[in-house]
N, C-alpha and C positions, 0 to 999 in steps of 0.2 A: 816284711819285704824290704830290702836295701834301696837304698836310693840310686842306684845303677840299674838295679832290676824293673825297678818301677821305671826307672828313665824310658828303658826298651818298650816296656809293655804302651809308656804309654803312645813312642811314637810309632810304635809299629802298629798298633791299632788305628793312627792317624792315616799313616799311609794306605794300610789294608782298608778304611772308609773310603779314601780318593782312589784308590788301586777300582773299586766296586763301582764309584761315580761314576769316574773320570772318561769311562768307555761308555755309559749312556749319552752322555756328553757330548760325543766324538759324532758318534752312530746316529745323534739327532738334526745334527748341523752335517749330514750327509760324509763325515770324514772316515769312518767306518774303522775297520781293523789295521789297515795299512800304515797305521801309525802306532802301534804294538802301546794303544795308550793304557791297557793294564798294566803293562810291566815299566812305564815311568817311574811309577811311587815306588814301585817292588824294589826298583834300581837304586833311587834316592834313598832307601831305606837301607841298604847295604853300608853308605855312608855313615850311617849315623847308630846304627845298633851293632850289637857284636853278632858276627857270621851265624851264632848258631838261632838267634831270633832272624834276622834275614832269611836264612834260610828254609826255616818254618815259614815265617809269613809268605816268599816266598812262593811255597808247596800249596798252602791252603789254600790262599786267595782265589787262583784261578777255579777250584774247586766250589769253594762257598760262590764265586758270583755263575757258574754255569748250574748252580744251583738255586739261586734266589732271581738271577733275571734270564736263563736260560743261556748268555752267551757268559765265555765260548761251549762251545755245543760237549757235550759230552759223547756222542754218537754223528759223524767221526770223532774220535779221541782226541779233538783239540784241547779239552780243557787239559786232559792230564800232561800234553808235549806243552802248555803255557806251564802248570805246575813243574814239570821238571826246569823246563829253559828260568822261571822266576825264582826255583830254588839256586840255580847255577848263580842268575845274573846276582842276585840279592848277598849269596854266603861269600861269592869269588869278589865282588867288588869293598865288602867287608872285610874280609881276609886279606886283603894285598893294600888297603889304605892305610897309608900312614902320615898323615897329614904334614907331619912335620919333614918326611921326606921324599920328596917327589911329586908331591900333591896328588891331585886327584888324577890326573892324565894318565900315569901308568893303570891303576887299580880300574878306571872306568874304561880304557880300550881292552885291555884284557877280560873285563867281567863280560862286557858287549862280546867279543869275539867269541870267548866260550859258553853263553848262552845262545847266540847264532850257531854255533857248532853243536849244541845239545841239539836245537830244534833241525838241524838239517840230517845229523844222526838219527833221531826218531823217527824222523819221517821218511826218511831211506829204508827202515826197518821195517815201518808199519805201512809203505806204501803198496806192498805185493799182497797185504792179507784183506786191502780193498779192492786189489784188481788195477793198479796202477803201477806205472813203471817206477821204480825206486829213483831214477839219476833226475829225469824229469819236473819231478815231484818235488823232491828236495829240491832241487834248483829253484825252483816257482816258491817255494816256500820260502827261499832267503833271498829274492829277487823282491815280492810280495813285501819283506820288512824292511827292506832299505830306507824309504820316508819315515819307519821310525828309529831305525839305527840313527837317522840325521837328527832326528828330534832328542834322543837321548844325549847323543855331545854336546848338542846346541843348548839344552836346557839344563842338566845334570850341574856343571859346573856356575854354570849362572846363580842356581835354586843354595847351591852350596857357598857359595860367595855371600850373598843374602842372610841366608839365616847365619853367617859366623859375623856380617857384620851385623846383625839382629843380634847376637850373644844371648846370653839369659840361660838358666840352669839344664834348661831339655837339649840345649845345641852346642854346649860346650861338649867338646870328645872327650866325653864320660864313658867311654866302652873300655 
């Protein structure tokens, strides 16, 4: 295994342990979903591994934790609309970062935008096959994340600023 390979695996396995945390966490100090605290790490992960590990991690995460601590639920289909929206935010904020230009402000409003746009697509879709009105639904659904749309700008570039002044071999943009 190269040393770019292993760079990914190991931070994306990093993220994907806080990705799993980080919402017990949330959920115990009464902060709940409203703050989309699985998909933080998914997002900072984007940053730092190449799109098609982002991606994956991603997809799985939300699957492995509505399997090992029940949230998000898999019945309604939340886990699978956080998989897709964590595959978006995770591969699209990897794919458009290029540190050296433009920084991270393009690649994370964009990644945000088109994972809020996955999750309000799916749920436009999947809202008539539970008996809900699709316009409704969607809307509550991206009304619902905005406390953590705000937490993701707020901290995404902070956590990034941090770890490149931290340096050391896992956080140089080695992707």
């Amino acid at each position: 295994m190269g040393a770019a390979r292993l760079r990914a695996v190991v931070i994306s396995a990093a993220m994907a342990a806080l990705a799993l945390v980080l919402p017990v966490i949330f959920h115990a100090v009464g902060l709940g979903s409203k703050f989309l605290p699985l998909l933080l790490p998914l997002l900072l992960n984007g940053f730092l591994v190449p799109w098609r590990w982002a991606a994956a991690t991603g997809a799985a995460v939300p699957l492995i934790s509505a399997l090992a601590t029940g949230m998000p639920p898999l019945y309604p289909p939340v886990a699978a609309v956080l998989a897709a929206e964590g595959a978006v935010l995770g591969g699209m904020a990897a794919a458009l970062h290029r540190p050296r230009r433009g920084g991270v402000w393009p690649a994370l409003l964009a990644a945000v935008a088109a994972g809020r746009m996955t999750t309000f697509l799916l749920t436009w879709a999947m809202a008539p096959l539970f008996g809900l009105p699709p316009a409704p639904s969607a809307a509550a659904a991206l009304i619902q994340g905005l406390p953590g749309v705000a937490l993701q700008l707020a901290v995404v570039p902070l956590a990034l600023r941090g770890l490149a002044r931290r340096g050391g071999i896992l956080f140089s943009d080695g992707r």
